[in-house]
N, CA, C and O atoms as a GROMACS GRO file, in nm:
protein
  324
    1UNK      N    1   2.678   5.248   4.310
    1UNK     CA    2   2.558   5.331   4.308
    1UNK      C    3   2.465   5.289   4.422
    1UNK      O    4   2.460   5.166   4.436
    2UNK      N    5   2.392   5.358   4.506
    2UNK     CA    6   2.257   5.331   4.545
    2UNK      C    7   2.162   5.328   4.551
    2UNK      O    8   2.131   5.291   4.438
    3UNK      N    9   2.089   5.337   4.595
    3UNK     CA   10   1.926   5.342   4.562
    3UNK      C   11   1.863   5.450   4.504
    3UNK      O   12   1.781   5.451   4.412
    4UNK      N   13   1.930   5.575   4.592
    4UNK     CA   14   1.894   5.753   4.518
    4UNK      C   15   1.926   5.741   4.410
    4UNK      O   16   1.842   5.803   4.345
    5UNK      N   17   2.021   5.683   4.321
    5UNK     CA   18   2.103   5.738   4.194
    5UNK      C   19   1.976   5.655   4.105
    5UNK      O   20   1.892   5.697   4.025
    6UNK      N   21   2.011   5.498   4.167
    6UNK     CA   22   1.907   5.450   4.096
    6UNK      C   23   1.726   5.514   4.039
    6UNK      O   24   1.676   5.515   3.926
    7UNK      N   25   1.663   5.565   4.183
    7UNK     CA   26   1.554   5.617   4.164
    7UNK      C   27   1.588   5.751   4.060
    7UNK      O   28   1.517   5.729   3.961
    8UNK      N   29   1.651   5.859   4.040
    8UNK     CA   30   1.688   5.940   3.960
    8UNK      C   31   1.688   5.858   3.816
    8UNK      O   32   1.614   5.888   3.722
    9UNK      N   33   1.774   5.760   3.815
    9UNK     CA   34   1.778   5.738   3.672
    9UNK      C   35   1.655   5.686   3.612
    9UNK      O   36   1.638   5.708   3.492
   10UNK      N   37   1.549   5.608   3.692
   10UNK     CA   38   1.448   5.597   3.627
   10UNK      C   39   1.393   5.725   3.623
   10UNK      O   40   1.336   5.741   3.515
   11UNK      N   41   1.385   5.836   3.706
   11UNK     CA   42   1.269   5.956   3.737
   11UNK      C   43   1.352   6.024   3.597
   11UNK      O   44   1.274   6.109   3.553
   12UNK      N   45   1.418   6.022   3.550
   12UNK     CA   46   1.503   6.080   3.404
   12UNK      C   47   1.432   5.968   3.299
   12UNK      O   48   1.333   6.002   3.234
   13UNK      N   49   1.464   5.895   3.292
   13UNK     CA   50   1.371   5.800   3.173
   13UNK      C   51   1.196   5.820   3.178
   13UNK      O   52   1.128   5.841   3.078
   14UNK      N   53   1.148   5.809   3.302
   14UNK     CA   54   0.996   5.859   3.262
   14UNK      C   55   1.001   6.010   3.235
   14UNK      O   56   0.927   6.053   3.146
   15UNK      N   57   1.082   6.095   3.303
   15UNK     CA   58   1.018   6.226   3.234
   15UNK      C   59   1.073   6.270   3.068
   15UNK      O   60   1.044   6.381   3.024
   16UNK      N   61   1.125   6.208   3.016
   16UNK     CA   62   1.166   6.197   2.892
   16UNK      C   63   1.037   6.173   2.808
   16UNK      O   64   1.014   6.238   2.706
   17UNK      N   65   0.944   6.064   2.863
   17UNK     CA   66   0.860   5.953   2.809
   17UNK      C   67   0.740   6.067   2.823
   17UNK      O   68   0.677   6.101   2.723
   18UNK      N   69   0.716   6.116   2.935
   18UNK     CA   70   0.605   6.185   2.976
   18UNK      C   71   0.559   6.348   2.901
   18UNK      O   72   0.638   6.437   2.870
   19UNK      N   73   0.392   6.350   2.882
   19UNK     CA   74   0.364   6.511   2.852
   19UNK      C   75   0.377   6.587   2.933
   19UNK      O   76   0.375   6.707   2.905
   20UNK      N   77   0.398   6.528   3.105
   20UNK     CA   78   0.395   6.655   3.201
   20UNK      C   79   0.507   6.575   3.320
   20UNK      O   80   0.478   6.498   3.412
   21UNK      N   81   0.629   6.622   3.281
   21UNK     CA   82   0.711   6.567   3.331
   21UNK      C   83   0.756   6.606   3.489
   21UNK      O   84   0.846   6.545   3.547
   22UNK      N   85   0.674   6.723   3.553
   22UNK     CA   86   0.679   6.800   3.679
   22UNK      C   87   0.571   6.700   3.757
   22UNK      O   88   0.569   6.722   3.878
   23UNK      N   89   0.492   6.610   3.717
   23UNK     CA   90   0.406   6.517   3.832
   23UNK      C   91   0.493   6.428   3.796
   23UNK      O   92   0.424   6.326   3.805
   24UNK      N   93   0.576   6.400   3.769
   24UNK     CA   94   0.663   6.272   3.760
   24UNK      C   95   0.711   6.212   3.928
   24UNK      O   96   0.747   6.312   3.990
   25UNK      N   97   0.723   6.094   4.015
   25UNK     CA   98   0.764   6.125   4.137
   25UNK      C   99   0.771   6.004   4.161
   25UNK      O  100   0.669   5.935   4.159
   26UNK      N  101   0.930   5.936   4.197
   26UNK     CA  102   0.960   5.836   4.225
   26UNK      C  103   1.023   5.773   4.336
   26UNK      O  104   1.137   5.799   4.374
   27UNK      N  105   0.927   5.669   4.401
   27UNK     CA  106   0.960   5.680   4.569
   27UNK      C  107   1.035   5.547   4.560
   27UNK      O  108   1.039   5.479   4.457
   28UNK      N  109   1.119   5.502   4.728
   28UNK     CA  110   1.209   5.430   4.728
   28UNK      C  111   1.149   5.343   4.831
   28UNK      O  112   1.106   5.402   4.930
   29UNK      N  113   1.140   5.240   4.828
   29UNK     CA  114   1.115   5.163   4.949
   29UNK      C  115   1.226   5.076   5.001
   29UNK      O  116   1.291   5.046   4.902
   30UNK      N  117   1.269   5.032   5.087
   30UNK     CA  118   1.344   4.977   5.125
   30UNK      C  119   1.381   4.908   5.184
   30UNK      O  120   1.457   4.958   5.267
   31UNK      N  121   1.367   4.770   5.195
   31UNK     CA  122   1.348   4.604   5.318
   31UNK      C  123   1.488   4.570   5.263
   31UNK      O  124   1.557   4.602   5.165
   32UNK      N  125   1.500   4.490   5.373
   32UNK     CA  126   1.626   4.400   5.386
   32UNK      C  127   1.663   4.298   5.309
   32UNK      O  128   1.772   4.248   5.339
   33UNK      N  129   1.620   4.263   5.238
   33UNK     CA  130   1.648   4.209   5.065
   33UNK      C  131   1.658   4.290   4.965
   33UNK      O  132   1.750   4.272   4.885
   34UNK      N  133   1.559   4.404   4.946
   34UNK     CA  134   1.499   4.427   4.801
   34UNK      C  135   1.452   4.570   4.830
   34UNK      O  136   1.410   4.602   4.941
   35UNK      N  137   1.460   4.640   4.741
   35UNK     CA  138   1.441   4.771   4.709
   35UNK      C  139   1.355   4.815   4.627
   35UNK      O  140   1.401   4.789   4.516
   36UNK      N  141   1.208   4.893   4.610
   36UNK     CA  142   1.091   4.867   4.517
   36UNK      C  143   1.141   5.021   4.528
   36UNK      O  144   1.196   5.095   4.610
   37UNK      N  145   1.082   5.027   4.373
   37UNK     CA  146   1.083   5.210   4.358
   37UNK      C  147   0.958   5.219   4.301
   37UNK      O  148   0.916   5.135   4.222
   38UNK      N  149   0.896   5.316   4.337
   38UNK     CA  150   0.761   5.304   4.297
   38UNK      C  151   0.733   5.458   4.200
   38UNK      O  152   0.758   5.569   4.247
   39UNK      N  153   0.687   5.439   4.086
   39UNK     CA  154   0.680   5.545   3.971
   39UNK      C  155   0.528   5.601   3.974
   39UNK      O  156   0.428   5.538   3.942
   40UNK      N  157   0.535   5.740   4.024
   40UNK     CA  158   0.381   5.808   3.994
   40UNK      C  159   0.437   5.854   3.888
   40UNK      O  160   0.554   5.868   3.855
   41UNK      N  161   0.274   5.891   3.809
   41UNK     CA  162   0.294   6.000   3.680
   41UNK      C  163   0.156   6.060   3.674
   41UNK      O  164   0.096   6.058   3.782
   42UNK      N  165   0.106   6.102   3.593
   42UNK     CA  166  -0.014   6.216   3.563
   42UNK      C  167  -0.091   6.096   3.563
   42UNK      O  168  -0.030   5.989   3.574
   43UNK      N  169  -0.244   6.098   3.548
   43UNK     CA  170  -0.325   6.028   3.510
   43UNK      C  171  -0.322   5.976   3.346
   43UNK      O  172  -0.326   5.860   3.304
   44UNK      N  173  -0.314   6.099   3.271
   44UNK     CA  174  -0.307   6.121   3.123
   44UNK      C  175  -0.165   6.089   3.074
   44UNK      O  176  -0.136   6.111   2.957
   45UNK      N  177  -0.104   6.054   3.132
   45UNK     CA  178   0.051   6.019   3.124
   45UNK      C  179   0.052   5.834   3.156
   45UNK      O  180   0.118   5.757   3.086
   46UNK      N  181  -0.012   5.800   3.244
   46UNK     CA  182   0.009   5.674   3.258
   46UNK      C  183  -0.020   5.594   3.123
   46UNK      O  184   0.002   5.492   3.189
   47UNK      N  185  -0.048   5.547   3.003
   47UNK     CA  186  -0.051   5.496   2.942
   47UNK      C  187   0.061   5.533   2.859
   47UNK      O  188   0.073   5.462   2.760
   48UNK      N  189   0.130   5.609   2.870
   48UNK     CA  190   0.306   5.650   2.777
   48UNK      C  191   0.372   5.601   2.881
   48UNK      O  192   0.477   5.563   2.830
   49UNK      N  193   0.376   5.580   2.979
   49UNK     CA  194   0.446   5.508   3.078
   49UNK      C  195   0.469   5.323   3.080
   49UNK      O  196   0.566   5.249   3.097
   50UNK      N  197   0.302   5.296   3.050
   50UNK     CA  198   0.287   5.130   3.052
   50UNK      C  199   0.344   5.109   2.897
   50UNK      O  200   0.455   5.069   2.862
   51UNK      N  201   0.235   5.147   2.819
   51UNK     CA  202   0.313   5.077   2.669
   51UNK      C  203   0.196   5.013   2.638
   51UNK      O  204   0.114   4.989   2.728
   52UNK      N  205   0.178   4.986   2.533
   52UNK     CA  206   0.096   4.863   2.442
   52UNK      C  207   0.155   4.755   2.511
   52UNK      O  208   0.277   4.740   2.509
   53UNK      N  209   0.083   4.680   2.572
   53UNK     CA  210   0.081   4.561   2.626
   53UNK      C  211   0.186   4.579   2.738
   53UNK      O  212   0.194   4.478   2.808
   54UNK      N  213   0.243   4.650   2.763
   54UNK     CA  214   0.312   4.706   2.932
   54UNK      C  215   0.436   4.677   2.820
   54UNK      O  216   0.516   4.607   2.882
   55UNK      N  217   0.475   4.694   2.719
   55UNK     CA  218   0.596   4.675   2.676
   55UNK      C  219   0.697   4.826   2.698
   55UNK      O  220   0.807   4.808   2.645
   56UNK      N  221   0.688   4.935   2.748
   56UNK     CA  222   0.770   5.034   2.758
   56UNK      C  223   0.754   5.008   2.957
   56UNK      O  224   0.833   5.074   3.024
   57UNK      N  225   0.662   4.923   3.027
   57UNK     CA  226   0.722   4.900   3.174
   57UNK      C  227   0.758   4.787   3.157
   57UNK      O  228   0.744   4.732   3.267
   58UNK      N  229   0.793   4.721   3.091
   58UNK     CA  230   0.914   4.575   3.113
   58UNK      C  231   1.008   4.658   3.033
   58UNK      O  232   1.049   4.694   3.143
   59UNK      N  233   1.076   4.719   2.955
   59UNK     CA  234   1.163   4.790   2.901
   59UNK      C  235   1.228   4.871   3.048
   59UNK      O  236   1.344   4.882   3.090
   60UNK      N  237   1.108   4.915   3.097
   60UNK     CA  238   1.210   5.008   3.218
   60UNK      C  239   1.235   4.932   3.346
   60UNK      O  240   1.300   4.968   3.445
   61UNK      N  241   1.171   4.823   3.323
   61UNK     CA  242   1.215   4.677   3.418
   61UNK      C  243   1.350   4.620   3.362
   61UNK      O  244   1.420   4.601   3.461
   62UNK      N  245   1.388   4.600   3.298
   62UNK     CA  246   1.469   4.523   3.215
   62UNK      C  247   1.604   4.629   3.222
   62UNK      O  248   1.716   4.578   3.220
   63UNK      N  249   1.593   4.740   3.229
   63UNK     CA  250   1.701   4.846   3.222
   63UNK      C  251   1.746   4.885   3.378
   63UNK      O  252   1.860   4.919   3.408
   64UNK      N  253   1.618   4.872   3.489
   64UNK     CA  254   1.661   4.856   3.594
   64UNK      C  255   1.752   4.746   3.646
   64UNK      O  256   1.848   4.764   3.720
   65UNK      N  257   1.701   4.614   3.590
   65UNK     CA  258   1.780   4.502   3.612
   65UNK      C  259   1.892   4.475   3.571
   65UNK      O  260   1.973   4.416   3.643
   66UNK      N  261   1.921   4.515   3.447
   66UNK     CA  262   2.053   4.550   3.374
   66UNK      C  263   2.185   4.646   3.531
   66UNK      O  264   2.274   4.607   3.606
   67UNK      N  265   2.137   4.739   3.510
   67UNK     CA  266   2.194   4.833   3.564
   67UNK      C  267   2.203   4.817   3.742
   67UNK      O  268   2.239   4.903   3.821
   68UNK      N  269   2.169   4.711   3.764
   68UNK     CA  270   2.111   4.676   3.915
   68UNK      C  271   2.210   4.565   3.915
   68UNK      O  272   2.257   4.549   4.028
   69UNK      N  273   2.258   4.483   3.827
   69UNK     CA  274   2.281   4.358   3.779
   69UNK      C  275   2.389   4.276   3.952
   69UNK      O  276   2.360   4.176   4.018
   70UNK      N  277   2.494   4.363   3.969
   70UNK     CA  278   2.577   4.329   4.044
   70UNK      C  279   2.542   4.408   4.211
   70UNK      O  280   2.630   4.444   4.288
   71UNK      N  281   2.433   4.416   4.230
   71UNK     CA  282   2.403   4.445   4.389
   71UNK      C  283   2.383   4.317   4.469
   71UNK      O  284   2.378   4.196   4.444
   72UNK      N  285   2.375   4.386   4.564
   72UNK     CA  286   2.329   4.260   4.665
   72UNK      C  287   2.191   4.234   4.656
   72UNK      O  288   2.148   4.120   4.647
   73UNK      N  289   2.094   4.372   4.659
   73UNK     CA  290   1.979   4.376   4.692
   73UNK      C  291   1.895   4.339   4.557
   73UNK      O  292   1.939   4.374   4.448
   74UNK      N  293   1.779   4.270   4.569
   74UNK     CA  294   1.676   4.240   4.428
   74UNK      C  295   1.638   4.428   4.445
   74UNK      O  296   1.635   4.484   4.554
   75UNK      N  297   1.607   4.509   4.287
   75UNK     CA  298   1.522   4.579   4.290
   75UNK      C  299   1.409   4.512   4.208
   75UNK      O  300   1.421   4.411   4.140
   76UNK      N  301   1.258   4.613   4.234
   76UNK     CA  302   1.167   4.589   4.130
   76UNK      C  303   1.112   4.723   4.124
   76UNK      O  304   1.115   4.801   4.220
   77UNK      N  305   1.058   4.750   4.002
   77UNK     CA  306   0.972   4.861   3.961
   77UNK      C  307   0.857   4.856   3.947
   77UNK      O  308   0.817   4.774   3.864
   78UNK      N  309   0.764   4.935   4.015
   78UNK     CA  310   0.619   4.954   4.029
   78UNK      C  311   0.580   5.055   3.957
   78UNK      O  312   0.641   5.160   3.977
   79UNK      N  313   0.480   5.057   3.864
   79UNK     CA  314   0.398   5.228   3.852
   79UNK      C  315   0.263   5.198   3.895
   79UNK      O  316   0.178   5.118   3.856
   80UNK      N  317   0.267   5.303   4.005
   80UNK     CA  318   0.118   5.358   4.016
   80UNK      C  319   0.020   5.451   4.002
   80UNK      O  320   0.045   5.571   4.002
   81UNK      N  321  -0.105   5.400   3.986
   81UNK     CA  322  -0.212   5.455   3.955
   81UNK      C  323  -0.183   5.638   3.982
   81UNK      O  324  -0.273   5.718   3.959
   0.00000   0.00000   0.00000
């Protein structure tokens, strides 16, 4: 897999999560180690995104890393504002 498939599979898990799943929009960054994907969502959406105590964004940390497990490259997941 690469990085596109990867960014898709999270942009499918937040719009699942989300009330307005059309501002959903997940960008790729890309350095020579490590790969950051960075998660927009609605304003009114960002708190179904973080979680009580960010526990549904370490859940979608934890599923990236899973699924990332055997690359070369570190990913990490960002959501922003």
């Amino acid at each position: 897999m690469n990085s596109t498939e990867y960014a898709e599979f999270i942009a499918y898990i937040t719009k699942s999560l989300v009330q307005y799943p059309e501002d959903v929009v997940v960008e790729t960054i890309e350095g020579e180690r490590s790969v950051i994907l960075e998660v927009r969502v609605s304003e009114t959406d960002i708190g179904k995104v973080v979680g009580r105590q960010g526990r549904i964004a370490r859940a979608l940390r934890t599923l990236l890393q899973a699924v990332t497990a055997r690359q070369t490259k570190r990913y990490a997941l960002e959501i922003l504002d």
